[in-house]
Biopython code that builds the backbone (N, CA, C, O; Angstrom):
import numpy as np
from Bio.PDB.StructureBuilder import StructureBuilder

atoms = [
    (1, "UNK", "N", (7.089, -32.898, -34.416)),
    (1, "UNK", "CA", (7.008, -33.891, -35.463)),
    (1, "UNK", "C", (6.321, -35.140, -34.904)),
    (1, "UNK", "O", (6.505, -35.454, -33.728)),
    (2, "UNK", "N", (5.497, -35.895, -35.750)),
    (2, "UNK", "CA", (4.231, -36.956, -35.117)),
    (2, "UNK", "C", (5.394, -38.066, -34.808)),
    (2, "UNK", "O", (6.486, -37.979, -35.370)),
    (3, "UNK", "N", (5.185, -38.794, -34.164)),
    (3, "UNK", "CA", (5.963, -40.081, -34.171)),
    (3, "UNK", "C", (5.469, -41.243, -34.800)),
    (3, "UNK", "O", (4.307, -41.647, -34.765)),
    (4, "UNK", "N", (6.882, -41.989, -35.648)),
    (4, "UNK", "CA", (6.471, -43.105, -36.760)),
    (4, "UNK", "C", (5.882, -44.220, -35.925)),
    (4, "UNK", "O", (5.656, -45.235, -36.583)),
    (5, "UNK", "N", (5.673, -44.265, -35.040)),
    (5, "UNK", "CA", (5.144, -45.463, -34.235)),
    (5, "UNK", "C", (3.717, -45.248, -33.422)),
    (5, "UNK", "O", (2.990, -46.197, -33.127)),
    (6, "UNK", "N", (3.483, -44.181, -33.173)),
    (6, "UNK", "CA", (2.109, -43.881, -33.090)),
    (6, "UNK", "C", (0.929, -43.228, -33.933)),
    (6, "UNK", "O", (0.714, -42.037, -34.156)),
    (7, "UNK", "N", (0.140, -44.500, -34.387)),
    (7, "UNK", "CA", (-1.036, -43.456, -35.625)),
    (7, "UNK", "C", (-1.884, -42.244, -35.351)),
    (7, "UNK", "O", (-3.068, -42.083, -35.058)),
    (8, "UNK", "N", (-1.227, -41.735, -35.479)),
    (8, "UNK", "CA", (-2.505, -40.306, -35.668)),
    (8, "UNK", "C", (-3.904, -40.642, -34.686)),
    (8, "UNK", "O", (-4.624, -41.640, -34.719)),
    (9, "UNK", "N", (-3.987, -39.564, -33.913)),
    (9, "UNK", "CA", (-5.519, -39.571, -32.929)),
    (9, "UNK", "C", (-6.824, -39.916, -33.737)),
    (9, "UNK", "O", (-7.690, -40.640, -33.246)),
    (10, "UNK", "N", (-6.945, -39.301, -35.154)),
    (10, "UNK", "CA", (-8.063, -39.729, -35.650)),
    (10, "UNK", "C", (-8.238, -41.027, -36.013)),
    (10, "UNK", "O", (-9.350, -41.546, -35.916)),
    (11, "UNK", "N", (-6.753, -41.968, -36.650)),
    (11, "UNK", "CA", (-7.240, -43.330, -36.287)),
    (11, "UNK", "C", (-7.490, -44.489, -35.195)),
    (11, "UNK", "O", (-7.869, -45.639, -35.419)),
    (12, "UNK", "N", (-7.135, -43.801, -33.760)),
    (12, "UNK", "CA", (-7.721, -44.883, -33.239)),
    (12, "UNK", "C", (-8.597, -44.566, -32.512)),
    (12, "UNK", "O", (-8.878, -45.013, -31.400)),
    (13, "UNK", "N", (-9.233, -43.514, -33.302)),
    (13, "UNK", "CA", (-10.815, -43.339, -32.565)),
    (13, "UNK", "C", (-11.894, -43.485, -33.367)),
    (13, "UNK", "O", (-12.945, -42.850, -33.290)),
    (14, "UNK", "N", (-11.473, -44.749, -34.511)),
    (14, "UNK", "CA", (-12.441, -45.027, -35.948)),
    (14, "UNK", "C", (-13.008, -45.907, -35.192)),
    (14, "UNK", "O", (-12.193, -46.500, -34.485)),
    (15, "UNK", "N", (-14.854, -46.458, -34.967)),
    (15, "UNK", "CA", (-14.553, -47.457, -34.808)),
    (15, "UNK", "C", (-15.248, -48.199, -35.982)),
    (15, "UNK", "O", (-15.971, -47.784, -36.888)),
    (16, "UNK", "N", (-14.702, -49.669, -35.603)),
    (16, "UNK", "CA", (-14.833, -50.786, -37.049)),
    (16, "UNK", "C", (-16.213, -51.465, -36.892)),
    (16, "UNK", "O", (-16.438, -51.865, -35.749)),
    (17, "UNK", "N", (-17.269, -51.695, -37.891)),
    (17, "UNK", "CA", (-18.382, -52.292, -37.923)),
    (17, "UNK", "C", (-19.097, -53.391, -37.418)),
    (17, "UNK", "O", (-20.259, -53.739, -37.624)),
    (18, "UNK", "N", (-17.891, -54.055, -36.470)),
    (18, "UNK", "CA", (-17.716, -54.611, -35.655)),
    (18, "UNK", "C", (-18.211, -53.976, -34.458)),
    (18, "UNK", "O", (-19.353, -54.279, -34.113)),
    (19, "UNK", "N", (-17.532, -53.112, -33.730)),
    (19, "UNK", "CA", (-17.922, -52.365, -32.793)),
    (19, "UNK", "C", (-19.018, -51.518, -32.541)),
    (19, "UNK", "O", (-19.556, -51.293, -31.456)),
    (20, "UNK", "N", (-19.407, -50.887, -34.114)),
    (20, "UNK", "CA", (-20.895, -50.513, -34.505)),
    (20, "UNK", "C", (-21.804, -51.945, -34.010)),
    (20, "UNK", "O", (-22.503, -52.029, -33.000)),
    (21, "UNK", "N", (-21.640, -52.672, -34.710)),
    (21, "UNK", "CA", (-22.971, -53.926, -34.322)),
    (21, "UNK", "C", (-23.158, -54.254, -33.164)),
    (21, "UNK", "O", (-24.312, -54.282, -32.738)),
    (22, "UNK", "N", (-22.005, -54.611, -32.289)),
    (22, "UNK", "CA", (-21.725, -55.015, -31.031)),
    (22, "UNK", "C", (-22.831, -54.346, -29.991)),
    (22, "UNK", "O", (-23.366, -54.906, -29.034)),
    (23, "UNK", "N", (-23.035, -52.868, -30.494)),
    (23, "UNK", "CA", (-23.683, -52.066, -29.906)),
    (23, "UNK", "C", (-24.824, -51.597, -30.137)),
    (23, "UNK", "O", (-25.529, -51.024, -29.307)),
    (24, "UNK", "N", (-25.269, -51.945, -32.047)),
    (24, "UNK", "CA", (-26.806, -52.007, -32.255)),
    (24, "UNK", "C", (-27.421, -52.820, -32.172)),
    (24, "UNK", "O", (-28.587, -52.655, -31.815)),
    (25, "UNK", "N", (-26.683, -54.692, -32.607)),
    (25, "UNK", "CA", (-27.529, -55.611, -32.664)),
    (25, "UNK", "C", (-29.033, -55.409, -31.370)),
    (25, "UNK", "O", (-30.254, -55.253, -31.370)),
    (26, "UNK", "N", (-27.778, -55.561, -30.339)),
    (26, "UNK", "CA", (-28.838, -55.185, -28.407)),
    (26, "UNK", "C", (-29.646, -54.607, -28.573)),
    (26, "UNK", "O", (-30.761, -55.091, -28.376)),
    (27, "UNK", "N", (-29.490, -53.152, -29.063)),
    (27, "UNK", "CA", (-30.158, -53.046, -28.962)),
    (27, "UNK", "C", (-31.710, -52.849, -29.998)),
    (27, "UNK", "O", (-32.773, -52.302, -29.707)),
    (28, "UNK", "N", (-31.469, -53.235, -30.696)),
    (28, "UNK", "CA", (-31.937, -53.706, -31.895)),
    (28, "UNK", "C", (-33.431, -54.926, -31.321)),
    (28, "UNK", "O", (-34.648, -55.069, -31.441)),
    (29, "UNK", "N", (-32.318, -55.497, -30.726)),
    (29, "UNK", "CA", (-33.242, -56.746, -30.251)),
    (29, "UNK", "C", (-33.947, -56.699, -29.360)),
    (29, "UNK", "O", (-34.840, -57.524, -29.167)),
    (30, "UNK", "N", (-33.650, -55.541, -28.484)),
    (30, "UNK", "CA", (-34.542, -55.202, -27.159)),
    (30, "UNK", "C", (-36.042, -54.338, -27.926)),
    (30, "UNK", "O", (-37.217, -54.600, -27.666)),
    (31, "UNK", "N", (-35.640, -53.508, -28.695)),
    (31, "UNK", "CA", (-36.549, -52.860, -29.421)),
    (31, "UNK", "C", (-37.629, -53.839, -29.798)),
    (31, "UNK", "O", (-38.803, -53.642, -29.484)),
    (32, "UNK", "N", (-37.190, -54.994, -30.538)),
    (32, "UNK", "CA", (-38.099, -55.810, -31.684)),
    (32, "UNK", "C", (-38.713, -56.540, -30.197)),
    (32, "UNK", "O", (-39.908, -56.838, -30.187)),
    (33, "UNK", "N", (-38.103, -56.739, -29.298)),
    (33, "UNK", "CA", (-39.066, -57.760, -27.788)),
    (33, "UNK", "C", (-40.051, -56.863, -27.434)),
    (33, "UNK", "O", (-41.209, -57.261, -27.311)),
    (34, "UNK", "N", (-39.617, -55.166, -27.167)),
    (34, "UNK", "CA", (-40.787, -54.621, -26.454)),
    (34, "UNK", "C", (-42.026, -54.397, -27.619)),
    (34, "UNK", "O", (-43.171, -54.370, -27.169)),
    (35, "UNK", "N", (-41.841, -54.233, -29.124)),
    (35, "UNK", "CA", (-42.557, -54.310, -29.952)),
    (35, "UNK", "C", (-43.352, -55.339, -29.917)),
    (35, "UNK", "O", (-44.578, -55.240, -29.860)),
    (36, "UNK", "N", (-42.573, -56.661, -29.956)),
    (36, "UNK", "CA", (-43.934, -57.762, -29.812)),
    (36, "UNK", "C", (-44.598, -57.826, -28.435)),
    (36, "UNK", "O", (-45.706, -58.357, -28.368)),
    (37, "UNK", "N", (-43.910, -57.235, -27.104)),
    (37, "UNK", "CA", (-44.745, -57.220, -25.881)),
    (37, "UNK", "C", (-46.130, -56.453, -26.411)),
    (37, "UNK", "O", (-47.191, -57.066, -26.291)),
    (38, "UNK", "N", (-46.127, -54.943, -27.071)),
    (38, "UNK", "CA", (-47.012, -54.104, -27.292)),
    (38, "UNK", "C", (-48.159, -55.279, -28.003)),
    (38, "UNK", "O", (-49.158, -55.835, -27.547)),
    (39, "UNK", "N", (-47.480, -55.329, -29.291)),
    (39, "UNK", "CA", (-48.598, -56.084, -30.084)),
    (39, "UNK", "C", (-49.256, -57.149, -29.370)),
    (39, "UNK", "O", (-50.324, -57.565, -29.817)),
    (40, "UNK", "N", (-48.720, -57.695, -28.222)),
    (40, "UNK", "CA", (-49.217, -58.870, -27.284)),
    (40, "UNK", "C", (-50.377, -58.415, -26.562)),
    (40, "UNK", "O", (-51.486, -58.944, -26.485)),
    (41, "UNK", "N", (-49.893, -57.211, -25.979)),
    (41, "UNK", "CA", (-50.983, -56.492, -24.942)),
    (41, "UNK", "C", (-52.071, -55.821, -25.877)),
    (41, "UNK", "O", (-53.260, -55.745, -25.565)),
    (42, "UNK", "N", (-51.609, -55.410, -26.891)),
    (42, "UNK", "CA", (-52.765, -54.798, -28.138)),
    (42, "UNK", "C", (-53.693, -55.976, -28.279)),
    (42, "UNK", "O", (-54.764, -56.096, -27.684)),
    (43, "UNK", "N", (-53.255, -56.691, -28.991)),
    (43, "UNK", "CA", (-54.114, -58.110, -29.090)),
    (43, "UNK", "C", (-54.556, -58.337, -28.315)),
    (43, "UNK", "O", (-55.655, -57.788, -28.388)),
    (44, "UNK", "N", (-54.449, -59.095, -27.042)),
    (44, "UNK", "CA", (-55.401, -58.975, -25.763)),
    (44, "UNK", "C", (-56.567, -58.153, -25.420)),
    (44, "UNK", "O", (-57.668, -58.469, -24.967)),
    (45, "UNK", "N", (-55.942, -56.759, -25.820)),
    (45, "UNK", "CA", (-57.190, -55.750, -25.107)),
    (45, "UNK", "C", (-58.242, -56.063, -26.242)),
    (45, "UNK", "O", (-59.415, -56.380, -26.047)),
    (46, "UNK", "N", (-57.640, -55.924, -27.413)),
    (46, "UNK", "CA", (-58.643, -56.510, -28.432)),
    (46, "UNK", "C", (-59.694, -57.651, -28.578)),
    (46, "UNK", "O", (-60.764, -57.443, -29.149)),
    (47, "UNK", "N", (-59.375, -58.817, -28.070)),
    (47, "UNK", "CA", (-59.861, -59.750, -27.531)),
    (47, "UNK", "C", (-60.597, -59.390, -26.551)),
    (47, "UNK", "O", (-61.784, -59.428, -26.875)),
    (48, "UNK", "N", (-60.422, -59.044, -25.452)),
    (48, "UNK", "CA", (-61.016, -58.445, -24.605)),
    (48, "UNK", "C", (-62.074, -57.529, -24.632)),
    (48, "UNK", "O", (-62.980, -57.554, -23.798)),
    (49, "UNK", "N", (-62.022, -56.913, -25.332)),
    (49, "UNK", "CA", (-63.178, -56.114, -26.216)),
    (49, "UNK", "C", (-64.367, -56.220, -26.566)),
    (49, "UNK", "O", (-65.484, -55.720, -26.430)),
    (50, "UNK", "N", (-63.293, -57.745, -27.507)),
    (50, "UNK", "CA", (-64.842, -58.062, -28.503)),
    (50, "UNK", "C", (-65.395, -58.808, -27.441)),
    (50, "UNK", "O", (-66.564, -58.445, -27.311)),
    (51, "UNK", "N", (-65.144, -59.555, -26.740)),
    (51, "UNK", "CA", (-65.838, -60.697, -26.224)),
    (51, "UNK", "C", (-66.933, -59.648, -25.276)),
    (51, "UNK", "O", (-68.098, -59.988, -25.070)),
    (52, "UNK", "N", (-66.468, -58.605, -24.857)),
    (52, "UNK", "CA", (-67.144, -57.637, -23.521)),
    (52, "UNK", "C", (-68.002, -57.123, -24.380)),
    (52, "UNK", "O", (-69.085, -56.895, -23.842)),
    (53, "UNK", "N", (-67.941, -56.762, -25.848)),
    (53, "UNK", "CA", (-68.687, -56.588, -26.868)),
    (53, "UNK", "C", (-70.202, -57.333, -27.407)),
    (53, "UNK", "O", (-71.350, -56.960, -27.648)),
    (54, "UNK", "N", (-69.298, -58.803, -27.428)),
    (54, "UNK", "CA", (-70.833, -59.659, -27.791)),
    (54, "UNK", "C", (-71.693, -59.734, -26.299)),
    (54, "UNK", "O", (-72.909, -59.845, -26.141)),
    (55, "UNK", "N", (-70.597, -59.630, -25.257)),
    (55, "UNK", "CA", (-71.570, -59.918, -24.006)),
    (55, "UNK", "C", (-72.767, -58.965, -23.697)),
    (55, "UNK", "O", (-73.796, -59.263, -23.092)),
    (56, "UNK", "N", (-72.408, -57.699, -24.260)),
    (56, "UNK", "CA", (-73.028, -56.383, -24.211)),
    (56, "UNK", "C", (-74.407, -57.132, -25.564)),
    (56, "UNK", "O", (-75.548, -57.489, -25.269)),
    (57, "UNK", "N", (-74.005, -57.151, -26.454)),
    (57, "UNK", "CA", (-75.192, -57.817, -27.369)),
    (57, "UNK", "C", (-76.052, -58.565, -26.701)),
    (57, "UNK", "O", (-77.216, -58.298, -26.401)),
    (58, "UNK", "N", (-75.154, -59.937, -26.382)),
    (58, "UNK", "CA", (-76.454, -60.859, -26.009)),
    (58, "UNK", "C", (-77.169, -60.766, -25.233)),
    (58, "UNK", "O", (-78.177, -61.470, -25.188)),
    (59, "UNK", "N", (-76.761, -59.487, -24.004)),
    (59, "UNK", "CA", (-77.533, -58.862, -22.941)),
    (59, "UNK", "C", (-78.436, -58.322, -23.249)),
    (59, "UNK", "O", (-79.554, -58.477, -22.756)),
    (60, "UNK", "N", (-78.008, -57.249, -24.511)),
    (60, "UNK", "CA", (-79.213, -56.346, -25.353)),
    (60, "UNK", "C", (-80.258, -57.543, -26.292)),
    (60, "UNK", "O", (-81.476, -57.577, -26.468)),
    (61, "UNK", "N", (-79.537, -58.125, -26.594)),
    (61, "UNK", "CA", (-81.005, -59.255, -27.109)),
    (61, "UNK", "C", (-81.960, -59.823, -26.321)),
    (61, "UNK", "O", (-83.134, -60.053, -26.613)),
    (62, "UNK", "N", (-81.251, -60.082, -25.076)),
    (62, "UNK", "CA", (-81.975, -60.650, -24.182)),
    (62, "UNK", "C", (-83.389, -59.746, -23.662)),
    (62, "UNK", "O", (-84.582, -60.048, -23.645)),
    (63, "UNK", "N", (-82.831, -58.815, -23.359)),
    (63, "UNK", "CA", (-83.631, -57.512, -23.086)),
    (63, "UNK", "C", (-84.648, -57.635, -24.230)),
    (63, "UNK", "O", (-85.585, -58.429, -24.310)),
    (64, "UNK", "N", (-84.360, -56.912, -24.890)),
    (64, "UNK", "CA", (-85.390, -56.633, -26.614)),
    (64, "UNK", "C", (-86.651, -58.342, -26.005)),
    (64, "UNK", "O", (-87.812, -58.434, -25.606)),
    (65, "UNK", "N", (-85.864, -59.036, -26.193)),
    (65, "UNK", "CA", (-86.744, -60.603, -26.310)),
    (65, "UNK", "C", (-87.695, -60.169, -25.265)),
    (65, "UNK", "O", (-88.903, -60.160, -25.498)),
    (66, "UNK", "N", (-87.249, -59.839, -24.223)),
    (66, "UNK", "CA", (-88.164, -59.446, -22.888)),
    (66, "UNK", "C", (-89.013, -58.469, -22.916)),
    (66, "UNK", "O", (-90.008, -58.456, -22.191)),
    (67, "UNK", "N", (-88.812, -57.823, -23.498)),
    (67, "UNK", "CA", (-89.315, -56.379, -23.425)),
    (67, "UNK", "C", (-90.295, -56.766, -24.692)),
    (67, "UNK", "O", (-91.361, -56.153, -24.755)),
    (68, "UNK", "N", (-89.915, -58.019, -25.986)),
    (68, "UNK", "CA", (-91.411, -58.154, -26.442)),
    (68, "UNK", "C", (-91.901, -59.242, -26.120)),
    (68, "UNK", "O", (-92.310, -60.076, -26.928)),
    (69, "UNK", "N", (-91.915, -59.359, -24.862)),
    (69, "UNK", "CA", (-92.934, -60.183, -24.075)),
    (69, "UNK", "C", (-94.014, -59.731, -23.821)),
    (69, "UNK", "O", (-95.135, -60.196, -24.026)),
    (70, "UNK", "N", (-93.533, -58.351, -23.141)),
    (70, "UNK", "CA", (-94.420, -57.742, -22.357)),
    (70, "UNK", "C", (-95.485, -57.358, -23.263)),
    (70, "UNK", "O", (-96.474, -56.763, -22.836)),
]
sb = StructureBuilder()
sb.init_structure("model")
sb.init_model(0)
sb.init_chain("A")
sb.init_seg("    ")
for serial, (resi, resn, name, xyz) in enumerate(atoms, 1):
    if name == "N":
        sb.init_residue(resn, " ", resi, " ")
    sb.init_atom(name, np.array(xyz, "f"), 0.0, 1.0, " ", f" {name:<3s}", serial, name[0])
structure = sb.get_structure()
């Protein structure tokens, strides 16, 4: 027979939404930091890009200009 003073195993292994959050907020928040690290380093390479991009242009213009020199 259960005893009137101890609840049942299935209730004190509920846990309360409290204890849920405690344990997603973290990681929740670690998620959303390495997300904006990505988008940080995305952006950069992007930047990086274009600028290696126009440099590649104004090199090729330069050229063309030269080349109707000749």
């Amino acid at each position: 027979m259960p005893s009137l003073i101890t609840p049942p195993i299935w209730k004190t292994h509920i846990a309360s939404p409290f204890d849920t959050l405690s344990v997603a907020v973290p990681i929740v928040i670690t998620q959303l930091e390495l997300l904006e690290n990505h988008y940080e380093e995305r952006e950069t390479a992007y930047e990086e890009a274009k600028a290696a991009g126009e440099e590649a242009a104004n090199s090729l213009h330069d050229i063309i200009g030269v080349l109707g020199e000749i």
